[in-house]
RONUMAR-990786 format. One line per 3 residues: number of its first residue (from 1); their letters; for each residue x, y, z of C-alpha. Coordinates in steps of 0.05 Angstrom, whole numbers, padded with zeros to 5 digits. Layout:
% residues N
NUM = A = X,Y,Z; ...
END
This chain:
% residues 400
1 = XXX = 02429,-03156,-00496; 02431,-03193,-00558; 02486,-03234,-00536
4 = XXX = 02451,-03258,-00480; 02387,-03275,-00523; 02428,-03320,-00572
7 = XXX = 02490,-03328,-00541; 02519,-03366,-00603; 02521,-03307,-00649
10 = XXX = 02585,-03286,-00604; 02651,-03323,-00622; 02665,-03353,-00553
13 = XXX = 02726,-03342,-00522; 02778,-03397,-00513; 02773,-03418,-00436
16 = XXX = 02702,-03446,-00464; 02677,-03511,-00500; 02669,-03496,-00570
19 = XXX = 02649,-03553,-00632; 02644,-03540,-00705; 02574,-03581,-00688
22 = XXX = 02551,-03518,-00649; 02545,-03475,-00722; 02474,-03509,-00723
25 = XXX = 02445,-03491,-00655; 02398,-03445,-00690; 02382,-03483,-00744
28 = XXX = 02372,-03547,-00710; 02318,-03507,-00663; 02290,-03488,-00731
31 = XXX = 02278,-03554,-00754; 02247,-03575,-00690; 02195,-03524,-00697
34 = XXX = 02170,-03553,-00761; 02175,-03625,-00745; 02248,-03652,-00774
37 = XXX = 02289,-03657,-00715; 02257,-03698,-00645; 02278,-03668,-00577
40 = XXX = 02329,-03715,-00538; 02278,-03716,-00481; 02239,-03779,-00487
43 = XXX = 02180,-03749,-00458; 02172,-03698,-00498; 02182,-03744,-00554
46 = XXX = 02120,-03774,-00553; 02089,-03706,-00551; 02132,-03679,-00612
49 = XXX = 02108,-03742,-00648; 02040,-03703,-00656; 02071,-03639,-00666
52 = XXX = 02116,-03666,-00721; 02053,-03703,-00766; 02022,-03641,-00767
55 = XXX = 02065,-03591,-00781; 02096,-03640,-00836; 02027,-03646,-00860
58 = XXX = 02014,-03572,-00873; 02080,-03566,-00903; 02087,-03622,-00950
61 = XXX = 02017,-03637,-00963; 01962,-03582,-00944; 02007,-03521,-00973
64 = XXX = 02018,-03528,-01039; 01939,-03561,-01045; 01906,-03502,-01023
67 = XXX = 01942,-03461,-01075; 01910,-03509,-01114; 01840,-03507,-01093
70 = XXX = 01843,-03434,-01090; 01858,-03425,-01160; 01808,-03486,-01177
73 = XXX = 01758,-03442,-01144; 01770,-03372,-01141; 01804,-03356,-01199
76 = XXX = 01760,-03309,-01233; 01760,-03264,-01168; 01835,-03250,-01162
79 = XXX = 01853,-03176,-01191; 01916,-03185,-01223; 01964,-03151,-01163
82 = XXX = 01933,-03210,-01116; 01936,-03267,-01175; 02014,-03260,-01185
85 = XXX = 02025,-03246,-01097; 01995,-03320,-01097; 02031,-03349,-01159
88 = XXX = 02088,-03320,-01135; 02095,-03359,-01075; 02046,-03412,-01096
91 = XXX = 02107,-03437,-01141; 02150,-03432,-01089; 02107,-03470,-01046
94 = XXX = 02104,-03530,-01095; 02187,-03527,-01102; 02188,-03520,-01023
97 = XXX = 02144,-03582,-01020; 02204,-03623,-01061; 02264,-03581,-01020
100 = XXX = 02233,-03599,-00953; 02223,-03674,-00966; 02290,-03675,-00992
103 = XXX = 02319,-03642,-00927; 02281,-03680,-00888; 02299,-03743,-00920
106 = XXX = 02373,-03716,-00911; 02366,-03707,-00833; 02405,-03772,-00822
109 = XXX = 02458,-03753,-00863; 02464,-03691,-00822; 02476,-03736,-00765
112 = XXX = 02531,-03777,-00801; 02563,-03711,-00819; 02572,-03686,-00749
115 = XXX = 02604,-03740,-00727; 02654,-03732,-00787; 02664,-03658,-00759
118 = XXX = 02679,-03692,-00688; 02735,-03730,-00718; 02760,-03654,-00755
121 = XXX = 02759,-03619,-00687; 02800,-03669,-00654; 02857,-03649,-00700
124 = XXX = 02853,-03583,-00694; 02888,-03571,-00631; 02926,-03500,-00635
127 = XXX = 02903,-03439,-00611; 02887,-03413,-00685; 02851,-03477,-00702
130 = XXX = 02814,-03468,-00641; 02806,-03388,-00656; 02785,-03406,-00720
133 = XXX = 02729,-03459,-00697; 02695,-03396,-00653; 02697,-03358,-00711
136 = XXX = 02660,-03402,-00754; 02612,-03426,-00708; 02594,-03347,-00697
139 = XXX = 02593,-03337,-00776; 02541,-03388,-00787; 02490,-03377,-00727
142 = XXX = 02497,-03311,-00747; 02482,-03328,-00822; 02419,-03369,-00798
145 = XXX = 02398,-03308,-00762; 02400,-03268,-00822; 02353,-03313,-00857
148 = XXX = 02303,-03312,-00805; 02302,-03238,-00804; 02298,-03233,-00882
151 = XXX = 02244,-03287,-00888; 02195,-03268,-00839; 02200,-03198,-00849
154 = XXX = 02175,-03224,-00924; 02115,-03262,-00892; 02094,-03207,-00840
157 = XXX = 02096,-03153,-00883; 02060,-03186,-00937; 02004,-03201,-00887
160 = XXX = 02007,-03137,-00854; 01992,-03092,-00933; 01946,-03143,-00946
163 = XXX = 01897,-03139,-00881; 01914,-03066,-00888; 01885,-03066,-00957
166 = XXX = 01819,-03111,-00935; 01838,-03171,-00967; 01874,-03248,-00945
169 = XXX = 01952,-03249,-00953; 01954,-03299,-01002; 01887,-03329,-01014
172 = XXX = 01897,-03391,-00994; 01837,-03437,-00989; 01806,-03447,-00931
175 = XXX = 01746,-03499,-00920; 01738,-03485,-00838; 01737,-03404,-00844
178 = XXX = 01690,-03361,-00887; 01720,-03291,-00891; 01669,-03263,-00922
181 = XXX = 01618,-03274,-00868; 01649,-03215,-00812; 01709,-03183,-00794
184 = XXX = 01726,-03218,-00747; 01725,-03288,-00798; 01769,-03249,-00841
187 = XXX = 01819,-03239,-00791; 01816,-03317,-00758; 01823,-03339,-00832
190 = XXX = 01881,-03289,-00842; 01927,-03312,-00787; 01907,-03378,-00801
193 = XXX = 01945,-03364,-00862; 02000,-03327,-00830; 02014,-03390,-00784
196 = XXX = 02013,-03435,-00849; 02050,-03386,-00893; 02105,-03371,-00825
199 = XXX = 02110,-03452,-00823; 02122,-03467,-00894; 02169,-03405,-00895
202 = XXX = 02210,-03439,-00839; 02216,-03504,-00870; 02242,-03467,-00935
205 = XXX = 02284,-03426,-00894; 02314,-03492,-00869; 02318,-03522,-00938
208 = XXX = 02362,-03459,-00956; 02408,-03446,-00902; 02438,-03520,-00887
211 = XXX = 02476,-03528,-00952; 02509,-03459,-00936; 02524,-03485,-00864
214 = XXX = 02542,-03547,-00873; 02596,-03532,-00928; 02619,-03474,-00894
217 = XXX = 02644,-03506,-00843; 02668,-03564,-00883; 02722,-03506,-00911
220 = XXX = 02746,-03480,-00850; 02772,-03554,-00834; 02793,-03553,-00907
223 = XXX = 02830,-03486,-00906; 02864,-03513,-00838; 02881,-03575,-00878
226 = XXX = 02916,-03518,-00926; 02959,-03494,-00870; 02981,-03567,-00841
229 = XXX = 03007,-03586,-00922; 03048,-03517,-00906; 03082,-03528,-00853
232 = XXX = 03102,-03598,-00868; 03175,-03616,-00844; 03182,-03535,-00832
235 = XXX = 03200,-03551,-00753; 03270,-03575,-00748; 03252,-03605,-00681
238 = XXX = 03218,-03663,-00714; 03256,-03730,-00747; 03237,-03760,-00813
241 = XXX = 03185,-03811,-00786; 03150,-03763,-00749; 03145,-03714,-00809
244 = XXX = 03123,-03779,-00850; 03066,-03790,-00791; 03048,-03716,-00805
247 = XXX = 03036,-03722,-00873; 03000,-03790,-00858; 02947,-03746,-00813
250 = XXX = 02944,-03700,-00874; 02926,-03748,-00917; 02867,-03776,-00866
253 = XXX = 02848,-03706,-00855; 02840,-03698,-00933; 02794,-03772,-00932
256 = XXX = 02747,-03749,-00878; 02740,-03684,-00911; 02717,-03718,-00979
259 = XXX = 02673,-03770,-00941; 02643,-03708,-00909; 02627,-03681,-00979
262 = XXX = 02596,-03749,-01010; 02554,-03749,-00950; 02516,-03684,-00962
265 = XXX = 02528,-03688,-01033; 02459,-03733,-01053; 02413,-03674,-01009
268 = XXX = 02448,-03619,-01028; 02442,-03635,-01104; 02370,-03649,-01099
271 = XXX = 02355,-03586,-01058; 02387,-03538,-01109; 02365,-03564,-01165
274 = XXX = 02295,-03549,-01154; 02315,-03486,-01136; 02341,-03477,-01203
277 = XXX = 02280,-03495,-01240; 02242,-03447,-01203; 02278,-03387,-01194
280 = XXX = 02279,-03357,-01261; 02201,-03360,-01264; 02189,-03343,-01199
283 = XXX = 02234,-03281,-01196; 02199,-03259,-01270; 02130,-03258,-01234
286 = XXX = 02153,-03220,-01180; 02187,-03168,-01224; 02119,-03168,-01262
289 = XXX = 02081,-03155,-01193; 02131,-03096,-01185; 02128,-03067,-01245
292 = XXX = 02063,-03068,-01265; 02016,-03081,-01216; 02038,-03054,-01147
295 = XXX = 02031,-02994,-01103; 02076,-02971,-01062; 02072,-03027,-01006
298 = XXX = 02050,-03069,-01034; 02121,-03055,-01078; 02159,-03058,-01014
301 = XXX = 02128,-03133,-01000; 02150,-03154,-01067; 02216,-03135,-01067
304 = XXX = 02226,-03168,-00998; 02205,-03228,-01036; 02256,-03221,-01089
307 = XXX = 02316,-03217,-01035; 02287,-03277,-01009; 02282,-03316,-01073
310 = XXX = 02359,-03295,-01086; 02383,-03322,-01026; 02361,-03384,-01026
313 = XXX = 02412,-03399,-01091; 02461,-03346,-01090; 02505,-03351,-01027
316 = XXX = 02509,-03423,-01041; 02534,-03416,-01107; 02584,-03367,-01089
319 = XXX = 02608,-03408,-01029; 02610,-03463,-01079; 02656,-03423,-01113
322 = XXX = 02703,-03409,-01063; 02708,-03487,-01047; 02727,-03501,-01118
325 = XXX = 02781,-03454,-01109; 02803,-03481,-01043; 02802,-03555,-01063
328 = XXX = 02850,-03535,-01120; 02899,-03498,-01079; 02904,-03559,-01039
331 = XXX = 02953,-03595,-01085; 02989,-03526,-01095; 03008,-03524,-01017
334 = XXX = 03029,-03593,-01041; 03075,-03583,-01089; 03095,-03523,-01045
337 = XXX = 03107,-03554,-00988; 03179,-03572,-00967; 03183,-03650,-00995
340 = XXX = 03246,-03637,-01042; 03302,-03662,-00994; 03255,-03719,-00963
343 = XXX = 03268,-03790,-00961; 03236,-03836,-01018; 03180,-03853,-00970
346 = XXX = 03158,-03793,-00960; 03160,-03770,-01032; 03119,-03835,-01050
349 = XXX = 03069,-03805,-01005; 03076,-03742,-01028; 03061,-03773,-01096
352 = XXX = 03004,-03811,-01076; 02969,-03752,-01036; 02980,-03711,-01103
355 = XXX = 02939,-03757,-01140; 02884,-03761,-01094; 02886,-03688,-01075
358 = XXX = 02877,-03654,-01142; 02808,-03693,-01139; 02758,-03628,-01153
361 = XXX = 02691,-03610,-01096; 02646,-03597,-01144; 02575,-03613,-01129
364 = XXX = 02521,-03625,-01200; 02443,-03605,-01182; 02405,-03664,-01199
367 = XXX = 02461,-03689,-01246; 02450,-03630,-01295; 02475,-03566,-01269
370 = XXX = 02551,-03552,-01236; 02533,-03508,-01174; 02565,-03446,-01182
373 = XXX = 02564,-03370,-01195; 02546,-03381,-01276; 02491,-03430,-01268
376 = XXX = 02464,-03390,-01216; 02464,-03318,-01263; 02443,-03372,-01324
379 = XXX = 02388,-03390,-01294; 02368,-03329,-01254; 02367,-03293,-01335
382 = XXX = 02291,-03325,-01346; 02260,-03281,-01308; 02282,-03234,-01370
385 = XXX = 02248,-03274,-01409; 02186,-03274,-01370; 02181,-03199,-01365
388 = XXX = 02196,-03198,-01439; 02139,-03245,-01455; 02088,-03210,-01413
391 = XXX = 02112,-03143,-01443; 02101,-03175,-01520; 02028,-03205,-01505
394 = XXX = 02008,-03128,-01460; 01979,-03174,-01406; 01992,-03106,-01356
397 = XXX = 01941,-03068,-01401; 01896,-03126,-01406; 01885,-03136,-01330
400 = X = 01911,-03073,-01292
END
């Protein structure tokens, strides 16, 4: 049943048309939703054109301004449980604000990066390869899917404790809806947040998952790369010049791989790195919210939060990882690979591709921190601090 629902969470069986392209089917109908990605249809075009100023106006501009406002206004009223809900994802909101643009901004060099993936595919033209495409493209629909789940079961429950408890999600200022005035204000003006909150949760979703995507599937065609260095002049059927055009392809394969990287390098680095300024603040607030101000579902909300707030830097950093480690077995198949008894223009080659090949993937947020497992911990260790600040000045006793 599920299959059928989203049939590319399945890998796909051989007999049918599979592209490394198709690992963003879901996440290209996410984009559309909030206004980054135009249907093909020119009709609907025009219509998306309205869709798209909107949507990219709550989420860029009206979001993270009614935060504002609402603290401008309202501070005084917020109990302390409610204050640090709405910081919580208030901050978020403003880093989502910067994450977003920069995705969007990056859309184009999504496009340029397919076609690079086009070029990959047509190498890859054995069963395995093939095999191995299906299973990727199933890995990272299926990762998308994941997300969605995970995010919007943040953003309903949150809504659904908060009516429960009589009061607006998170607060958020609105200038057409008086709450106050009847029950059934309050609960226009609270799905009127839900909607904003569900949109702006989408575009961060977005702004979280492509990097993970994108470079995922970048290291399947890397880690097939690995196995064509391997089995260089292993089949005895071939002559010298066609082992020399093998390596040759290798070497192109390697080029297109790095040009992939250098593509989504600029968006990638921009997207984390706001990330990382936020996270360790963000998660200290939360723990602050779960510690000392929550009940029970309130707790549950909270912690959905946190699991949100880790995913959108963790996986990343550990797949960031793994490519690091991948890039520098590369020149290991090298070396490995059967080039001793080869002619002297094929080692010349072989020297040359060793040079380029030992070239590290390493992507720097914002030209400050190396995206990886470390920075990621590093930075995640403020929240530490936070608690540990809160705990010194006794704010819990001074507003619980």
């Amino acid at each position: 049943m599920l299959y059928k629902l989203f049939p590319g969470l399945q890998v796909r069986p051989l007999s049918e048309d599979v592209k490394s392209r198709d690992s963003f089917v879901y996440l290209d109908r996410g984009m559309q939703v909030v206004g980054w990605v135009p249907p093909k249809n020119k009709i609907l075009q025009k219509f998306y054109a309205i869709w798209s100023v909107l949507l990219v106006s709550l989420v860029f501009l009206w979001s993270p301004m009614g935060f504002s406002f609402t603290y401008a206004r309202e501070m005084s009223t917020f109990t302390a449980g409610e204050f640090l809900t709405s910081i919580q994802i208030g901050l978020n909101t403003y880093g989502n604000t910067l994450k977003s643009s920069y995705t969007f901004w990056g859309t184009k060099r999504f496009k340029m990066a397919r076609e690079l993936l086009d070029r990959m595919d047509k190498r890859c033209t054995s069963r395995e390869e093939q095999a191995g495409i299906r299973r990727t493209v199933a890995r990272w629909n299926r990762c998308y899917m994941i997300y969605q789940i995970s995010y919007s079961v943040y953003t309903t429950s949150t809504f659904v404790v908060a009516t429960i408890n009589g009061h607006l999600p998170w607060r958020f200022y609105n200038p057409l809806i008086d709450s106050t005035k009847n029950v059934a204000f309050f609960w226009v003006a609270a799905f009127m947040e839900y909607f904003l909150m569900s949109m702006t949760v989408l575009a961060d979703q977005c702004a979280d998952v492509y990097p993970i995507a994108y470079m995922g599937v970048m290291r399947t065609h890397m880690n097939f790369l690995k196995l064509r260095i391997t089995r260089l002049r292993t089949n005895p059927e071939l002559s010298e010049d066609e082992n020399y055009q093998e390596l040759v392809q290798c070497i192109k394969d390697h080029q297109i791989i790095m040009e992939y990287v250098e593509i989504m390098r600029p968006v990638i680095s921009a997207t984390i790195f706001v990330q990382f300024l936020l996270i360790g603040v963000v998660l200290g607030l939360s723990m602050i919210n779960i510690l000392f101000f929550s009940d029970f579902w309130a707790c549950v909300a909270n912690v959905m939060f946190v699991g949100c707030v880790l995913m959108e830097t963790f996986p990343f950093c550990y797949l960031s990882n793994i490519i690091m480690d991948d890039a520098a077995e590369l020149s290991d198949c090298l070396f490995q690979s059967n080039w001793i008894d080869a002619n002297h223009r094929y080692k010349t080659a072989v020297i040359s591709f060793m040079h380029r090949i030992q070239q590290p993937i390493i992507i720097i947020a914002g030209g400050v921190f190396i995206i990886c497992l470390q920075t990621n911990i590093t930075v995640a260790k403020l929240a530490f601090s936070v608690i540990t600040v809160v705990k010194q000045m006794d704010f819990a006793k001074k507003f619980g």
